[in-house]
N, CA, C and O atoms as a Tripos MOL2 file, in Angstrom:
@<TRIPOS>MOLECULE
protein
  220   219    55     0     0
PROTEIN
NO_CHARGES

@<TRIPOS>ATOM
      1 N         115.1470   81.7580   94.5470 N.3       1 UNK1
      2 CA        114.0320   82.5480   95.0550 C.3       1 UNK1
      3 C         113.2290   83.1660   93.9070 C.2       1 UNK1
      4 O         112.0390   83.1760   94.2220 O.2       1 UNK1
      5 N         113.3710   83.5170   93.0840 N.am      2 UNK2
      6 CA        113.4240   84.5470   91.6730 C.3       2 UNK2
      7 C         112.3140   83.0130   90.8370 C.2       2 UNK2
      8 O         111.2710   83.2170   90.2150 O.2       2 UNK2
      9 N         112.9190   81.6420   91.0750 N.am      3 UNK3
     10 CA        112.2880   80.7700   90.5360 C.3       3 UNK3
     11 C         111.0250   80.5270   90.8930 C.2       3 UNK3
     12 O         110.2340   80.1160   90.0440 O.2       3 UNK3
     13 N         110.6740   80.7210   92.0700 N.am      4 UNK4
     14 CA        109.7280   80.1190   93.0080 C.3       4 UNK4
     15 C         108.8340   81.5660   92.9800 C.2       4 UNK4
     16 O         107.6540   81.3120   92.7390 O.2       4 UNK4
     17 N         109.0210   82.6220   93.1130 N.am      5 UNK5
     18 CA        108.1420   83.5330   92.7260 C.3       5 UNK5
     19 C         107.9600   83.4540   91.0110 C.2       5 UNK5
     20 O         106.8380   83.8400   90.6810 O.2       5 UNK5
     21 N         108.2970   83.2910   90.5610 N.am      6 UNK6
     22 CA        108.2010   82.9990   88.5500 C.3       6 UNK6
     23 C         106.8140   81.9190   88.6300 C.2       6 UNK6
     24 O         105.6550   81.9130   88.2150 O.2       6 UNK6
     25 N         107.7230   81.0260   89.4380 N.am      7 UNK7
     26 CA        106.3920   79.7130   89.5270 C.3       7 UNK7
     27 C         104.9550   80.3660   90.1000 C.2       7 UNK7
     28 O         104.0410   80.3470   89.2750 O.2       7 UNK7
     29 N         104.7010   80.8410   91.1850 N.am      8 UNK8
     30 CA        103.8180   81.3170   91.7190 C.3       8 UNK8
     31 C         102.9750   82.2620   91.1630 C.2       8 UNK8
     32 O         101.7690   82.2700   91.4120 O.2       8 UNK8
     33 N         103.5620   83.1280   90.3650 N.am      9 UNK9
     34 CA        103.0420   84.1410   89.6530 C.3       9 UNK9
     35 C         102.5520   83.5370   88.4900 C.2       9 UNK9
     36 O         101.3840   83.9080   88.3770 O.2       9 UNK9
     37 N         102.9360   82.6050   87.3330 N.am     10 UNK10
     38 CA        102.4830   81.5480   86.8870 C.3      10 UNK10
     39 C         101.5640   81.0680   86.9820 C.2      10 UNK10
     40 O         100.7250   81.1210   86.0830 O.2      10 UNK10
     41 N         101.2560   80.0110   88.8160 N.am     11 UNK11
     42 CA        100.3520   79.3440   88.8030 C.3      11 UNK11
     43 C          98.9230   80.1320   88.9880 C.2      11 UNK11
     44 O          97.7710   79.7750   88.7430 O.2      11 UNK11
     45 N          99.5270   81.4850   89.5820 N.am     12 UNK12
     46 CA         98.0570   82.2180   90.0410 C.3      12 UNK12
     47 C          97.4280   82.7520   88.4150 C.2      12 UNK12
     48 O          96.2360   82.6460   88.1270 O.2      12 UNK12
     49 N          98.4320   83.3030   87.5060 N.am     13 UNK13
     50 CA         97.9660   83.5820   86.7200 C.3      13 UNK13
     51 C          97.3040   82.4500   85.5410 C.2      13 UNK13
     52 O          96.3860   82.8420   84.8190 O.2      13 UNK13
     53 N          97.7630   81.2320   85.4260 N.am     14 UNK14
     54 CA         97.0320   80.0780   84.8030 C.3      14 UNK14
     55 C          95.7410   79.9060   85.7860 C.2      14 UNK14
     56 O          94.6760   80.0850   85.1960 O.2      14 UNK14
     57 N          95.6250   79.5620   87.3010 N.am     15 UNK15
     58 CA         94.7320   79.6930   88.0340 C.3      15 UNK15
     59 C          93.3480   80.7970   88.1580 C.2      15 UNK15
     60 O          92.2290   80.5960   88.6300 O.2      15 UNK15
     61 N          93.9240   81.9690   87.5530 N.am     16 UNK16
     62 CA         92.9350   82.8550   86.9810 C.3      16 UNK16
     63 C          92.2530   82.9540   85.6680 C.2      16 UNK16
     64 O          91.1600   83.4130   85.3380 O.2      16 UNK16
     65 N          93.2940   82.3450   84.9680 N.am     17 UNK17
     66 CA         92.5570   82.3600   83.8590 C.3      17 UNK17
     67 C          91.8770   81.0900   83.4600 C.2      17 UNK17
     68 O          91.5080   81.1000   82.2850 O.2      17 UNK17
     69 N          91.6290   80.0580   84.0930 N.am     18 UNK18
     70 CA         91.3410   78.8760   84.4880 C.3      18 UNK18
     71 C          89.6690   79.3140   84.7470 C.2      18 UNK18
     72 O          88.7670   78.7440   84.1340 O.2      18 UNK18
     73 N          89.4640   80.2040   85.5590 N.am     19 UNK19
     74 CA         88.7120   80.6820   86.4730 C.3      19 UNK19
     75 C          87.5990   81.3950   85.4010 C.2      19 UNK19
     76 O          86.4000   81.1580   85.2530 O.2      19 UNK19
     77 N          88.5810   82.4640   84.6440 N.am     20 UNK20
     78 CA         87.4680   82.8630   83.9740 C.3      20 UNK20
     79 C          86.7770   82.2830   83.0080 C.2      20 UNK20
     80 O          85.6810   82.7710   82.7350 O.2      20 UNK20
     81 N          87.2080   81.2200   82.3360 N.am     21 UNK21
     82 CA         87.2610   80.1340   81.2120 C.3      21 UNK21
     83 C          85.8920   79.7880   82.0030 C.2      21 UNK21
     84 O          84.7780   80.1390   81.6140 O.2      21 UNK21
     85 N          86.0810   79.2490   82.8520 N.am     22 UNK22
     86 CA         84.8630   78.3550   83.5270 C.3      22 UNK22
     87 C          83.4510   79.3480   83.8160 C.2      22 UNK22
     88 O          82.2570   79.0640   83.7190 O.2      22 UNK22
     89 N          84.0850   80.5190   84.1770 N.am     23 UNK23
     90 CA         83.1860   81.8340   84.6450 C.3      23 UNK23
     91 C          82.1620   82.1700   83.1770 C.2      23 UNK23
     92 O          80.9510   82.3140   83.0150 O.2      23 UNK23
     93 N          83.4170   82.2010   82.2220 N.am     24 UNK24
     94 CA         83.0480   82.6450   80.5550 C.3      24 UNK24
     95 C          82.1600   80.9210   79.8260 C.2      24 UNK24
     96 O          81.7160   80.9710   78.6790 O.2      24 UNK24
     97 N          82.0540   79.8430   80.4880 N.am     25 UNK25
     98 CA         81.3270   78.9740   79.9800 C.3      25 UNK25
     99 C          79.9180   79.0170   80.7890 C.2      25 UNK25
    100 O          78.8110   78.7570   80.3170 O.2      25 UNK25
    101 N          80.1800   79.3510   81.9300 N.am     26 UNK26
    102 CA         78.9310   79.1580   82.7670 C.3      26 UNK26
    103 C          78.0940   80.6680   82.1230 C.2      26 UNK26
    104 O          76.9650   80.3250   81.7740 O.2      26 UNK26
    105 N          78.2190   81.5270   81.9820 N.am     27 UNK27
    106 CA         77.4710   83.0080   81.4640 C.3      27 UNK27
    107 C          77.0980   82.1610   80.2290 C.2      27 UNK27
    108 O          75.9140   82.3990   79.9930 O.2      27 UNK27
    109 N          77.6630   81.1470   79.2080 N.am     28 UNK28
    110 CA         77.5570   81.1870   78.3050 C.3      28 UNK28
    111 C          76.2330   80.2720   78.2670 C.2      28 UNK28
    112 O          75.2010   80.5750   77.6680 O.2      28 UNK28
    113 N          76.4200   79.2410   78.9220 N.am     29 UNK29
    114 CA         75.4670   78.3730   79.1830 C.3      29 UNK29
    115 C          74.1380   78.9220   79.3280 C.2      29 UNK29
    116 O          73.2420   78.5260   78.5810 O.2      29 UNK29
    117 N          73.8580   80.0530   80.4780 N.am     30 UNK30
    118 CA         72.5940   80.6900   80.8120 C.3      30 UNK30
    119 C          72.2250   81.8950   80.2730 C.2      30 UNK30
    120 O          71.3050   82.6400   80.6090 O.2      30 UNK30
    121 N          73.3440   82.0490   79.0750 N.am     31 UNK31
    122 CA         72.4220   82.9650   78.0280 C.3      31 UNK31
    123 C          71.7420   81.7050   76.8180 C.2      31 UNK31
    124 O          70.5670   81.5850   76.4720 O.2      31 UNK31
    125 N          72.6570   81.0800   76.4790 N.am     32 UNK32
    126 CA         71.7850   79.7400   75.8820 C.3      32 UNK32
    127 C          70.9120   79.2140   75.8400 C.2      32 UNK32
    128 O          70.2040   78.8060   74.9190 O.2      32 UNK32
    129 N          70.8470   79.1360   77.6480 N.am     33 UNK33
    130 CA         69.2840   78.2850   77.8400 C.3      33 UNK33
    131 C          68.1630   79.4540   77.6450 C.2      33 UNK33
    132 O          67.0990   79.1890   77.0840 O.2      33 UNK33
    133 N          68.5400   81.1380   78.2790 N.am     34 UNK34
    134 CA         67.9200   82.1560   77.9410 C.3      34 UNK34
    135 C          66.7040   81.7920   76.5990 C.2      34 UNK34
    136 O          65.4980   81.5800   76.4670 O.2      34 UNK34
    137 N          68.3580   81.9270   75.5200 N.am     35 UNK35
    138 CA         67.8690   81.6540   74.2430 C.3      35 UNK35
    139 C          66.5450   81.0590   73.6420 C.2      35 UNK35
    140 O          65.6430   81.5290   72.9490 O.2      35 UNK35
    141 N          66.8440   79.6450   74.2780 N.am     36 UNK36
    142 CA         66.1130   78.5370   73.7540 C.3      36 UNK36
    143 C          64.8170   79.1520   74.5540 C.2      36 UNK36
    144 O          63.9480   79.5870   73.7980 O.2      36 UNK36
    145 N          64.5760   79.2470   75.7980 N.am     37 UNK37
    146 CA         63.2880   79.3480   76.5560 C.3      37 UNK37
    147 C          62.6100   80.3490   75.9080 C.2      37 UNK37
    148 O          61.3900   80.4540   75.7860 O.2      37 UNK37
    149 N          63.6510   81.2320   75.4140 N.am     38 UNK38
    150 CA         62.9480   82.4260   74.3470 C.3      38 UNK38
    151 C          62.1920   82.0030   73.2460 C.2      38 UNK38
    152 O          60.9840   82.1650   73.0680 O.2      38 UNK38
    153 N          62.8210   81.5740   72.6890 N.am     39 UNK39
    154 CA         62.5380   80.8100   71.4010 C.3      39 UNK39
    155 C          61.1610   79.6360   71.4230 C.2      39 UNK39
    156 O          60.2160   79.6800   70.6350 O.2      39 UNK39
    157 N          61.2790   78.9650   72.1540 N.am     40 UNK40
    158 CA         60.2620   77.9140   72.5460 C.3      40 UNK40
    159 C          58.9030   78.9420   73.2840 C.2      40 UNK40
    160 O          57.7020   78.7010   73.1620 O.2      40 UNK40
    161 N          59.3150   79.7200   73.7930 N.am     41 UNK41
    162 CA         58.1100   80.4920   74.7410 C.3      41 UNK41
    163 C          57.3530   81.7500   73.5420 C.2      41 UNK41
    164 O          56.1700   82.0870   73.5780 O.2      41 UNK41
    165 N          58.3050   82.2300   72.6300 N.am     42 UNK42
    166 CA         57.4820   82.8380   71.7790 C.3      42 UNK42
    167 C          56.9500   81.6870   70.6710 C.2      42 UNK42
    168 O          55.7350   81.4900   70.6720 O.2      42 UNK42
    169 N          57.6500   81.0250   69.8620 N.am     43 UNK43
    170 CA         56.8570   79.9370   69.1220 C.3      43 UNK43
    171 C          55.6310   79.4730   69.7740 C.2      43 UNK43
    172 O          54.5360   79.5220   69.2130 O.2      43 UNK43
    173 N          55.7890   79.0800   70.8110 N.am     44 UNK44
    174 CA         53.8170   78.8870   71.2920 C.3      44 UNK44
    175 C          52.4500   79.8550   71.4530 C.2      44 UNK44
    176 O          51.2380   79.8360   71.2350 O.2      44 UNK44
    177 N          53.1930   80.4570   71.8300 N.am     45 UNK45
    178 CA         52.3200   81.5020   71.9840 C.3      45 UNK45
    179 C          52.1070   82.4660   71.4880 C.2      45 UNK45
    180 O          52.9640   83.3330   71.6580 O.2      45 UNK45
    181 N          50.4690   82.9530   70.3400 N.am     46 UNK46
    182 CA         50.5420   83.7450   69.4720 C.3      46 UNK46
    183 C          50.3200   83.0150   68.3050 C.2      46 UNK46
    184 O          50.6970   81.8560   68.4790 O.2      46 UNK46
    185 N          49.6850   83.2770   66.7390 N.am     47 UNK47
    186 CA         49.7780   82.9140   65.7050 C.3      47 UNK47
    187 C          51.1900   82.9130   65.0150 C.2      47 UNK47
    188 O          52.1990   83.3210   65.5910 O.2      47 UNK47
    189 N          51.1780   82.3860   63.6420 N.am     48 UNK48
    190 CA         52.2860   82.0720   62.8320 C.3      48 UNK48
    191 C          52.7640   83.5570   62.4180 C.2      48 UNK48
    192 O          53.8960   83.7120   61.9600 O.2      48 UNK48
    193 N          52.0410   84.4510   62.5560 N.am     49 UNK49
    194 CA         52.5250   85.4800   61.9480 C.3      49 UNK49
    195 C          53.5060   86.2430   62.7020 C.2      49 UNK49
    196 O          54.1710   87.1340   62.1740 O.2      49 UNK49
    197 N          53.6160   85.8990   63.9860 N.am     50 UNK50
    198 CA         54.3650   86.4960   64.6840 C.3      50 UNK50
    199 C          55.9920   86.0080   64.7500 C.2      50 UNK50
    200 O          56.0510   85.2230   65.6970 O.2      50 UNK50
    201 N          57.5040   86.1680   64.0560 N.am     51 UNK51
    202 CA         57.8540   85.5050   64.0860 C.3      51 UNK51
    203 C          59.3930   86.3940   64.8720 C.2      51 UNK51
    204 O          59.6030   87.5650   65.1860 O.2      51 UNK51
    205 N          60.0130   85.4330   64.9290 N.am     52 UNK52
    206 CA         61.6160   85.4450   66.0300 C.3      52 UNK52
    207 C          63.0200   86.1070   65.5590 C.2      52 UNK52
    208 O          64.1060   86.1880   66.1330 O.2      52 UNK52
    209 N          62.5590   86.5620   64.2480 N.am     53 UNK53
    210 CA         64.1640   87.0500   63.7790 C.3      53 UNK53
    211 C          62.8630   88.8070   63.3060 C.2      53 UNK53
    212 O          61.6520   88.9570   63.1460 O.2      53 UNK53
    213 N          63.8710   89.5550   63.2760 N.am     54 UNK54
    214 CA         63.3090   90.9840   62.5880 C.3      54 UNK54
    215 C          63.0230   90.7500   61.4930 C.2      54 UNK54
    216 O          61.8060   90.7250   61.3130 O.2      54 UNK54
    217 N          63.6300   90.5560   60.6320 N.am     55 UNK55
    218 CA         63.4500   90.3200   58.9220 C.3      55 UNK55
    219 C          62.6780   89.1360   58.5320 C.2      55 UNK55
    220 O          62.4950   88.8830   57.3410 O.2      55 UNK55
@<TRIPOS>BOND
     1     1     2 1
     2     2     3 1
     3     3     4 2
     4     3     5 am
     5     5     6 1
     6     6     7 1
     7     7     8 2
     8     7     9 am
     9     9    10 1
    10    10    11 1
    11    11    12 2
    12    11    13 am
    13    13    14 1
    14    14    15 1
    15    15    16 2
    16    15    17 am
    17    17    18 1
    18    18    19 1
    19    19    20 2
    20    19    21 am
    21    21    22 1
    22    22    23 1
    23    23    24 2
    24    23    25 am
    25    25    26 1
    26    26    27 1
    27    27    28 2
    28    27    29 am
    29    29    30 1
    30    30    31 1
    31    31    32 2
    32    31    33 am
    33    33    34 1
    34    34    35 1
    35    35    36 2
    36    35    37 am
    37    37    38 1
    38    38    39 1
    39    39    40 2
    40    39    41 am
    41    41    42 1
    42    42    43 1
    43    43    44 2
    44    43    45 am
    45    45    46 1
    46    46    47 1
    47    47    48 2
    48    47    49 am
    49    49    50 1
    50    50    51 1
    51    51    52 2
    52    51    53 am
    53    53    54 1
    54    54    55 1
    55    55    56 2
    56    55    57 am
    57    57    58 1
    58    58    59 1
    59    59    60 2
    60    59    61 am
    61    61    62 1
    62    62    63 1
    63    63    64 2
    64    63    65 am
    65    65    66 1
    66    66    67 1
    67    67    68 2
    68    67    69 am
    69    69    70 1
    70    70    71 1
    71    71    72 2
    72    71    73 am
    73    73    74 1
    74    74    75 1
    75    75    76 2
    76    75    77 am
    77    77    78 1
    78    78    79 1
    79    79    80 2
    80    79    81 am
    81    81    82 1
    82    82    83 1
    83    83    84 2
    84    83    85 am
    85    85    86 1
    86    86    87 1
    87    87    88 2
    88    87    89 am
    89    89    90 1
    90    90    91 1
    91    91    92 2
    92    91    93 am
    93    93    94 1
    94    94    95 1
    95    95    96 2
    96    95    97 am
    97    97    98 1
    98    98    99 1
    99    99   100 2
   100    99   101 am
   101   101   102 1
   102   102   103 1
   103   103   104 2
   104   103   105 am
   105   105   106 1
   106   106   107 1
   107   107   108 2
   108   107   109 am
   109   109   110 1
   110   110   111 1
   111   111   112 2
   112   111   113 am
   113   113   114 1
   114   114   115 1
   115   115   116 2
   116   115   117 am
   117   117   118 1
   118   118   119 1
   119   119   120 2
   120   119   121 am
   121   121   122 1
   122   122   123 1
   123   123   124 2
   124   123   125 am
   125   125   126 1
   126   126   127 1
   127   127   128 2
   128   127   129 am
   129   129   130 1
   130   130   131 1
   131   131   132 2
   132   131   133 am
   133   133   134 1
   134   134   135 1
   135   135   136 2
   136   135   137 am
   137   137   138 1
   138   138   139 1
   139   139   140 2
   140   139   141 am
   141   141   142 1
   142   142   143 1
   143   143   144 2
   144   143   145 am
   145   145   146 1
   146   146   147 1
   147   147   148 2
   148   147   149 am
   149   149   150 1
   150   150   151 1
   151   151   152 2
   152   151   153 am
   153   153   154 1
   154   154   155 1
   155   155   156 2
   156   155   157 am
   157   157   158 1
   158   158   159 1
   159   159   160 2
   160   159   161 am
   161   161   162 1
   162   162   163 1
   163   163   164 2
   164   163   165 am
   165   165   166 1
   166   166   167 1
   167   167   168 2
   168   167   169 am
   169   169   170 1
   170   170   171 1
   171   171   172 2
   172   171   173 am
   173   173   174 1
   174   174   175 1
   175   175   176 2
   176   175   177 am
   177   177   178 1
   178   178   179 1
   179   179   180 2
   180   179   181 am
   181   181   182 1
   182   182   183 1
   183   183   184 2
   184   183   185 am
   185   185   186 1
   186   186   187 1
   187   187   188 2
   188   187   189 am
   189   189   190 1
   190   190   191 1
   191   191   192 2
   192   191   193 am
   193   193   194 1
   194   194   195 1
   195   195   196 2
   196   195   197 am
   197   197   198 1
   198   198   199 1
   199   199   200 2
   200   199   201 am
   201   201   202 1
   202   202   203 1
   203   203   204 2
   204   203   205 am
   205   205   206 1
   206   206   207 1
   207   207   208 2
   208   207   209 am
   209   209   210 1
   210   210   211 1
   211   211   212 2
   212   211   213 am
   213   213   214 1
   214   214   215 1
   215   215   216 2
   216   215   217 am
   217   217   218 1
   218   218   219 1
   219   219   220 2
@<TRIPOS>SUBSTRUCTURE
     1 UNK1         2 RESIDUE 1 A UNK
     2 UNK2         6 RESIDUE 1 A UNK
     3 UNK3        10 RESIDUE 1 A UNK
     4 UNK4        14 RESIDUE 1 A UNK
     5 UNK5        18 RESIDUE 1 A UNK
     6 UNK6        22 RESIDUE 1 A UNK
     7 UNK7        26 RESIDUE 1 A UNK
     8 UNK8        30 RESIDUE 1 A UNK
     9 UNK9        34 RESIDUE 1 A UNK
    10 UNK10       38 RESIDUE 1 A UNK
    11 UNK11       42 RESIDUE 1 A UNK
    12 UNK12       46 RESIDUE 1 A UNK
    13 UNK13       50 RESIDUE 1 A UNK
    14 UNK14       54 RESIDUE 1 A UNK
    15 UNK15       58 RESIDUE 1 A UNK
    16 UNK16       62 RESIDUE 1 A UNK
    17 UNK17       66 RESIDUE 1 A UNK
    18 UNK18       70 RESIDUE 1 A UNK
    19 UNK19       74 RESIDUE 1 A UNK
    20 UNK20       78 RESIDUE 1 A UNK
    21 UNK21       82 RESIDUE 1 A UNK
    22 UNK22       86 RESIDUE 1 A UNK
    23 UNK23       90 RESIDUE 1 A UNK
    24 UNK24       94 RESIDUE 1 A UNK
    25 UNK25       98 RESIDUE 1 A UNK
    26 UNK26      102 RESIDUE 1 A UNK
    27 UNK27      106 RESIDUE 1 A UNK
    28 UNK28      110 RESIDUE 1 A UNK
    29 UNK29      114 RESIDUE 1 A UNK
    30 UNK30      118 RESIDUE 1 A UNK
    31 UNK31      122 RESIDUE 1 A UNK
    32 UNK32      126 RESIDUE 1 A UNK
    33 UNK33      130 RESIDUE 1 A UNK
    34 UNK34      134 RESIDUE 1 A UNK
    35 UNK35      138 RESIDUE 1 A UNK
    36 UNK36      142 RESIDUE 1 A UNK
    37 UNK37      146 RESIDUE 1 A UNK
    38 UNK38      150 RESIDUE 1 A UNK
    39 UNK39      154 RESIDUE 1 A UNK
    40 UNK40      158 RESIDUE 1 A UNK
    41 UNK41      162 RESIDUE 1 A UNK
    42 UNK42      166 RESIDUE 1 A UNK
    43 UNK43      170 RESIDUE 1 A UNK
    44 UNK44      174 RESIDUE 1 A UNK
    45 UNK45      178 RESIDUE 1 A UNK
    46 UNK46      182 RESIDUE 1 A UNK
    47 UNK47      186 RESIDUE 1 A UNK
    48 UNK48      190 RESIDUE 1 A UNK
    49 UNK49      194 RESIDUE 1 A UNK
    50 UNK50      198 RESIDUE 1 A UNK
    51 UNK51      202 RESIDUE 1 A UNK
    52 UNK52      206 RESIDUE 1 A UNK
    53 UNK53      210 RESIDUE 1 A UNK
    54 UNK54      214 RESIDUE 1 A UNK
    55 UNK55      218 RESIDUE 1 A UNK
């Protein structure tokens, strides 16, 4: 009995962290694309002088 709850507690906890892995790639993805649309949307628009990093 002791085994089968070990297992279970196990699978939920690999199953969660499974979860956030996927949770923590997908946020990662749509700050990325964020990024880029940033990046591409200020480069057009505006002269050269205006540029994307502070320094």
């Amino acid at each position: 009995m002791a085994l089968i709850v070990a297992v279970l507690i196990l699978a939920l906890l690999f199953g969660g962290l499974g979860f956030a892995v996927h949770a923590l790639w997908i946020v990662a993805l749509v700050v990325f694309a964020a990024w880029v649309l940033g990046f591409f949307m200020r480069s057009a628009s505006g002269s050269g002088s205006s540029r994307w990093y502070r320094w």
